[in-house]
N, C-alpha and C positions, 0 to 999 in steps of 0.2 A: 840487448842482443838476445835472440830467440836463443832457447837451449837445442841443441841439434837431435838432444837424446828422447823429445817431443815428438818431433818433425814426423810425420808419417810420410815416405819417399811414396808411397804408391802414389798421395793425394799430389806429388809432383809431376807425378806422369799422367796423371787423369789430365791435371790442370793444363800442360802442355798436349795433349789431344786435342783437349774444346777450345784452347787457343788458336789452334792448328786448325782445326774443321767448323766452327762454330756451329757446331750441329751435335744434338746430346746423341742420337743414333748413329750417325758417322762414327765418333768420339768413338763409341761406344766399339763400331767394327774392327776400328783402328786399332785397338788397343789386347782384344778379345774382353770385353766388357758387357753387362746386357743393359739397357738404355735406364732402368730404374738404378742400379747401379750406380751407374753413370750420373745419373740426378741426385743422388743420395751422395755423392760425395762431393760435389759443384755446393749442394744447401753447406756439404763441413766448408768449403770454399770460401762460400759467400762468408758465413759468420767470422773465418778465419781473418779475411783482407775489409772486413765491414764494405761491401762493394757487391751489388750485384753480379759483376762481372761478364754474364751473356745476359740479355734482354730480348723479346720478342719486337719486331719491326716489323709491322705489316705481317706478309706469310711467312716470314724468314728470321732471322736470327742477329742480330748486332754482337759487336763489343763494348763494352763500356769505354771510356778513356782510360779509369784503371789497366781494362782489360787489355788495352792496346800498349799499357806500358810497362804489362807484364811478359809481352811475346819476346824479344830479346832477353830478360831476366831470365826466362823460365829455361828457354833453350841452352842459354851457356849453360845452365846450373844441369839439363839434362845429359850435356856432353862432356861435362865433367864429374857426373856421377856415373857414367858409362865409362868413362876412362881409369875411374875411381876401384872402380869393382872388377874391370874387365868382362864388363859383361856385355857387350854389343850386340843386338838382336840378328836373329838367326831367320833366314829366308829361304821355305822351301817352296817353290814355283810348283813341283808338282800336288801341291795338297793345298796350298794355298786360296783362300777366297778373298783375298784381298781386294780392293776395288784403288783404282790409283788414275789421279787428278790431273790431267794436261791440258794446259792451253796453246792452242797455235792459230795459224790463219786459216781461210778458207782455202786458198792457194795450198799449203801445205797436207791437210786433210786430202784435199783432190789425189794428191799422190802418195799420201804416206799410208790412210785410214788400212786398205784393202790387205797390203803385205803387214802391214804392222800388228792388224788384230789376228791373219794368218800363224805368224810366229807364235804368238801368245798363246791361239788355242791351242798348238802342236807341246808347248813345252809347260802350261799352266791353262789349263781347262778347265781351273776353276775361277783365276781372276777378269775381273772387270775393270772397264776402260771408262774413263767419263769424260768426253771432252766440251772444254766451252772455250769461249772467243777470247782475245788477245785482251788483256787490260786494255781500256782506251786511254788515249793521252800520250804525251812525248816520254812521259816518264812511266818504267814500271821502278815500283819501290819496292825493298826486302820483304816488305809484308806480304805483297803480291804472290811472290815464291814462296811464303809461310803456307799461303793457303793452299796450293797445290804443291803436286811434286815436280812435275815438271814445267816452264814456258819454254814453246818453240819458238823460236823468232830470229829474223835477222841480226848478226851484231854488230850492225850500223844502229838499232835499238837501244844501245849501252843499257841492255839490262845486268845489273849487279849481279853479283856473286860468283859462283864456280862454271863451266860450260864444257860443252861436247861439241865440236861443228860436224854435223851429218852430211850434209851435200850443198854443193851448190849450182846456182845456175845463172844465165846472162840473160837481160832484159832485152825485148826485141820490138818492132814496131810491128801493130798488126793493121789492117785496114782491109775495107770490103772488095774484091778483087774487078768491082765494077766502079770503084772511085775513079772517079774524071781525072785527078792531080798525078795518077797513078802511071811516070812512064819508063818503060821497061823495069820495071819491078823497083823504080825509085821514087822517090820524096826529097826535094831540096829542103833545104832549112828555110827558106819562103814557106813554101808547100807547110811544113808543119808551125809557123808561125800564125798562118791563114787559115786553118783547118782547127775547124774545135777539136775538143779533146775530150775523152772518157776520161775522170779524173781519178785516181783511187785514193780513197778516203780512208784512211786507217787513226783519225781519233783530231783532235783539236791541238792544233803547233806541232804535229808530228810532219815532218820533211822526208819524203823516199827518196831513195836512189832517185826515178824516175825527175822528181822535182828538181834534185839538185845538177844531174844531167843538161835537162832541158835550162837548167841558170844560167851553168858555164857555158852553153852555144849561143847566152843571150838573148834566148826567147821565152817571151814571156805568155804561157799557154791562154787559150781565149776556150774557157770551161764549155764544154755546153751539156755533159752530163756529169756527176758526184757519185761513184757509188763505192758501197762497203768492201775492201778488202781489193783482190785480181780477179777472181772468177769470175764477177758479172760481166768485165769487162768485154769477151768476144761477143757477148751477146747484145750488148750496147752498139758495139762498133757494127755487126753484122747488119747487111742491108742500110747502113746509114752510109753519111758523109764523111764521117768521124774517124779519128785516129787512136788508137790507144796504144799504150808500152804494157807489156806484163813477160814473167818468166818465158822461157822461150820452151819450155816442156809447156807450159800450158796452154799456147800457141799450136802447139804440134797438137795438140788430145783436141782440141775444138775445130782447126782449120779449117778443114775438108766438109765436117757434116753441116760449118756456117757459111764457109763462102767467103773467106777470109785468104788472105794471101802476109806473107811477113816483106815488108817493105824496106829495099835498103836506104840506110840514111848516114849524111855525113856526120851524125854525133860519134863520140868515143863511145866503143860499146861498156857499158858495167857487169860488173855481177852482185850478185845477190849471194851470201852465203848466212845459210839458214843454220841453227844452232840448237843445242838444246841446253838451258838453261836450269839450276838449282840453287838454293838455298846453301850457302858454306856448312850449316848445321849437318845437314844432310848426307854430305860424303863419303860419311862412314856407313850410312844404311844400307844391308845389303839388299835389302829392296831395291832403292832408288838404282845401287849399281846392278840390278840386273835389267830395270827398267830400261837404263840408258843402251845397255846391250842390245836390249831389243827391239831400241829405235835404229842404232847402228845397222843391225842385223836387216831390217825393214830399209833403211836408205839403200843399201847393195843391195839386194835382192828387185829394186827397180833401176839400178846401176847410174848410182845417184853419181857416182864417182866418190874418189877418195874421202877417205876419215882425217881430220887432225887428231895431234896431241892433247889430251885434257889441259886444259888453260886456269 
């Protein structure tokens, strides 16, 4: 049994940064740390667990296996020495240079980016936003959320852990307003059985609303474009033959300058409700919670419609 009266807690908290970032100058912001530092305590690391535990890959950064079976260790041991001490870190937005990790869709970005980094300047003018793309795959795992603080995403995603739902919206049918099938502003369920499709592609055995939609009416779509995400979508269907489903905001923002029209159809209409997603570790950071506020704060301000309760 290690003697506790050894243990140096700082080398816990370094250790749960570069768990966290896998990057020794991230680590290092995160933390207030300066990057040698930060490397000077990773080598007491290494000799401590006999384990290199970050390795270089290519331009970028790994975990070891160690490493990855220390990210749940570390975290409980960090949320129970914060519970321990009573010492819960403190978040000032306005002096703040914090830089903070979210993932969402291209669909989402289209309408969150603009008010969202508005708020931020107005109330933390010194932090920074970094966004990148959705995990791919049917599954996001905890560790997914390790690495950033936030995933935005639908919770038909069954992403783990704790969530916020921000807004939501109903999927609609879009098509070029010079489509032939096209009459008085309908599409039979022939009509869209017949007619390829814009398909959206969000990762490998991932299932959308859209797909499961078109299950239940029994039609089995005949692809004739694949692309990443909803955004491509109008631009695919414009001036083709093709039909595509996406949000019905992102419908409205394209229509007009593509030439697009929203076509009624007999499916049941769905919706989409987009969420913002965390790490259970996390809950107590008053970072993350002001984070979430000010994606809240960003869905009303494009009047995304109502907030739920924290889940």
């Amino acid at each position: 049994m290690t003697d506790l009266r050894k243990v140096d807690i700082n080398l816990i908290v370094v250790l749960d940064a570069i768990l966290s970032e896998r990057n020794l100058t991230r680590a290092g912001e995160l933390i207030g740390m300066t990057q040698p530092a930060v490397s000077g305590a990773l080598a007491r690391l290494r000799q401590q667990y006999d384990d290199p535990i970050l390795v270089r890959v290519g331009r970028g950064f790994e975990l070891t296996p160690r490493g990855e079976e220390l990210i749940p260790v570390v975290r409980d041991a960090m949320v129970e020495i914060s519970r321990t001490l009573e010492l819960l870190p403190t978040f000032e937005p306005a002096t703040s240079t914090r830089t903070f990790y979210i993932s969402a869709s291209d669909y989402l970005l289209s309408q969150m980016t603009s008010p969202l980094l508005s708020v931020i300047e107005q109330a933390a003018p010194g932090v920074n936003v970094e966004f990148d793309a959705l995990p791919a795959g049917a599954n996001v795992e905890p560790n997914d959320l390790l690495r950033r603080d936030v995933i935005i995403a639908g919770t038909g995603r069954g992403v783990p852990g704790k969530r916020q739902s921000l807004f939501s919206d109903t999927f609609v049918c879009i098509v070029d307003k010079t489509n032939p099938r096209l009459r008085e502003g309908q599409l039979s369920l022939s009509d869209l059985a017949d007619l390829r499709h814009v398909h959206s592609n969000f990762g490998e055995h991932v299932h959308t609303h859209v797909d499961d939609m078109l299950a239940n009416a029994g039609i089995s779509p005949h692809i004739g474009v694949s692309v990443q995400g909803f955004l491509p979508v109008p631009f695919a269907v414009s001036g083709s033959s093709m039909v595509g489903f996406v949000p019905e905001r992102l419908s409205e923002q394209y229509s007009e300058s593509l030439g697009l029209t929203i076509a009624k159809t007999p499916l049941n209409s769905v919706t989409l409700v987009e969420a913002a997603h965390w790490h259970p570790s996390k809950t107590a950071d008053p970072a993350l919670k002001w984070l979430v506020s000010m994606l809240r704060t960003a869905a009303e301000i494009v009047e995304f419609g109502g907030s739920a309760e924290e889940e």
